[in-house]
matplotlib code that plots the C-alpha trace (Angstrom):
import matplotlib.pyplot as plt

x = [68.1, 67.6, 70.5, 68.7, 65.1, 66.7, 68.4, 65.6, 63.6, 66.3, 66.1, 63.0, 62.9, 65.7, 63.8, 61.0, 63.2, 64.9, 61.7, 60.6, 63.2, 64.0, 60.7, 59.9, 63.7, 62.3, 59.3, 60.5, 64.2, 62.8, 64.6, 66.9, 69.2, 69.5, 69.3, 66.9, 70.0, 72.6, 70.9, 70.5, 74.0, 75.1, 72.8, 74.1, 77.7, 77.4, 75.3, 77.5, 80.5, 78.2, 77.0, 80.1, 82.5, 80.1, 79.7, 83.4, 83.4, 80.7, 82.0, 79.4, 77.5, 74.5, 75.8, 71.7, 72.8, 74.9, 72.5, 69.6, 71.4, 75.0, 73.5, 70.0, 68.9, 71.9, 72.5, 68.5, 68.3, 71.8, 71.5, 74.8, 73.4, 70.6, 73.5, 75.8, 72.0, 71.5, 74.6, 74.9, 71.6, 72.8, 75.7, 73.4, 71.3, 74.9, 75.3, 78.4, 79.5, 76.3, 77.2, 80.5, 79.8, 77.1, 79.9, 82.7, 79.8, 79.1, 82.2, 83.6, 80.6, 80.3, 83.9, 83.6, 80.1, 81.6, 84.6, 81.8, 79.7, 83.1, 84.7, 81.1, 81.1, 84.1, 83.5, 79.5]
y = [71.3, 68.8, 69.7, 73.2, 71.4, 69.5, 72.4, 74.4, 71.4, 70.8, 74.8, 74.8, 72.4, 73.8, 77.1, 75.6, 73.9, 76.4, 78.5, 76.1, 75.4, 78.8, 79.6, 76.7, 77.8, 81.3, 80.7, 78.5, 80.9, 83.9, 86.6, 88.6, 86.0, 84.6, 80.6, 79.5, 81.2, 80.0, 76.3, 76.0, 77.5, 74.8, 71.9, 73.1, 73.2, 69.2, 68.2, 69.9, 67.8, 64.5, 65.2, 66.0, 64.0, 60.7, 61.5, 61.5, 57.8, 57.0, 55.4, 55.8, 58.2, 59.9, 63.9, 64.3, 64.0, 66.4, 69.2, 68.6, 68.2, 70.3, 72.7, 72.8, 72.0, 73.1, 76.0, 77.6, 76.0, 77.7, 81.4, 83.1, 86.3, 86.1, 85.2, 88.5, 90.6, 89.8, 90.3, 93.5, 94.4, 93.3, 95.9, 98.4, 97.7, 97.9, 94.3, 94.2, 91.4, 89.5, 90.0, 89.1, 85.8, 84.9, 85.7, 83.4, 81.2, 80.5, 80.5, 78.0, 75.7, 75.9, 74.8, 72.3, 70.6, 70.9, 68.5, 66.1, 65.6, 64.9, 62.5, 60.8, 60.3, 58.6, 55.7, 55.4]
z = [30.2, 32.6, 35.1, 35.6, 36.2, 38.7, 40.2, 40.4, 41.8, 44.4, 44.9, 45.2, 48.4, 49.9, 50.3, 51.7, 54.2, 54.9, 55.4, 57.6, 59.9, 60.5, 61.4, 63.9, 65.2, 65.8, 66.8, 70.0, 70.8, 69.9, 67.4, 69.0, 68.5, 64.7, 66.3, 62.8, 60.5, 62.5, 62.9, 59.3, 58.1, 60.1, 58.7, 55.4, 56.2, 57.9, 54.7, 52.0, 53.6, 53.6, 50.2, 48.7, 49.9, 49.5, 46.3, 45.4, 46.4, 44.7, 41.5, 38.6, 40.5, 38.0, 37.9, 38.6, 42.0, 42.2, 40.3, 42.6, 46.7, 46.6, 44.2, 44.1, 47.6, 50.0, 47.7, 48.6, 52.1, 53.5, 54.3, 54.1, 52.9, 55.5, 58.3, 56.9, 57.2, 60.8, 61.3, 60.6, 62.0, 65.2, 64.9, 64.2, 67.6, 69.2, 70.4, 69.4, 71.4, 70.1, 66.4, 67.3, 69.1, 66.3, 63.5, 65.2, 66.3, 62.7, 61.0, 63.8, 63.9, 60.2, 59.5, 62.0, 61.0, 57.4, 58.3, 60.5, 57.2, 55.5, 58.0, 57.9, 54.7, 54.8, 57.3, 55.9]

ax = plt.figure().add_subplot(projection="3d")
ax.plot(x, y, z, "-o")
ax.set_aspect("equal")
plt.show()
């Protein structure tokens, strides 16, 4: 019972967060372009590759950990399903270059801040 508390409690703050940072993103770029979704699929990539791989060379390391950040927390405060929405409703406007250079923009930064939390992990 107590790895879905912590779940929901690490859920719980990731939604906020990610509330939050996407709407001071917005608020400063603007909306036609995603930056808050794009900003915090990318946070979420670098932190899942911290979290993650620091975790894995922690020896002893209490599983809570792993039920309230990776799960819990980076699990509400990443957006893929937000990212895929805007996405699409950039198609729809006919950007298609846009939605193209947000799609490749996200899956290339992603991938990339993914391996940065990773390789910081190791040498921290």
């Amino acid at each position: 019972m107590q790895k879905y508390l912590l779940i929901a409690l690490g859920g719980a703050m990731g939604s906020v967060a990610r509330y939050w940072v996407g709407s001071a993103i917005s608020g400063r770029m603007g909306t036609r372009f995603p930056f808050g979704t794009l900003i915090i699929n990318i946070t979420a990539c670098l932190l899942l590759g911290f979290t993650l791989t620091s975790f894995g060379r922690i020896a002893g390391l209490n599983p809570a950990w792993r039920f309230l950040l990776p799960i819990g927390f980076i699990g509400a405060y990443s957006t893929f399903s937000t990212y895929e929405w805007e996405t699409l409703s950039i198609l729809r406007s006919g950007a298609v270059s846009l939605a193209a250079l947000y799609a490749l923009g996200s899956l290339v930064l992603g991938l990339t801040a993914t391996w940065c939390g990773a390789m910081l992990a190791e040498i921290v």
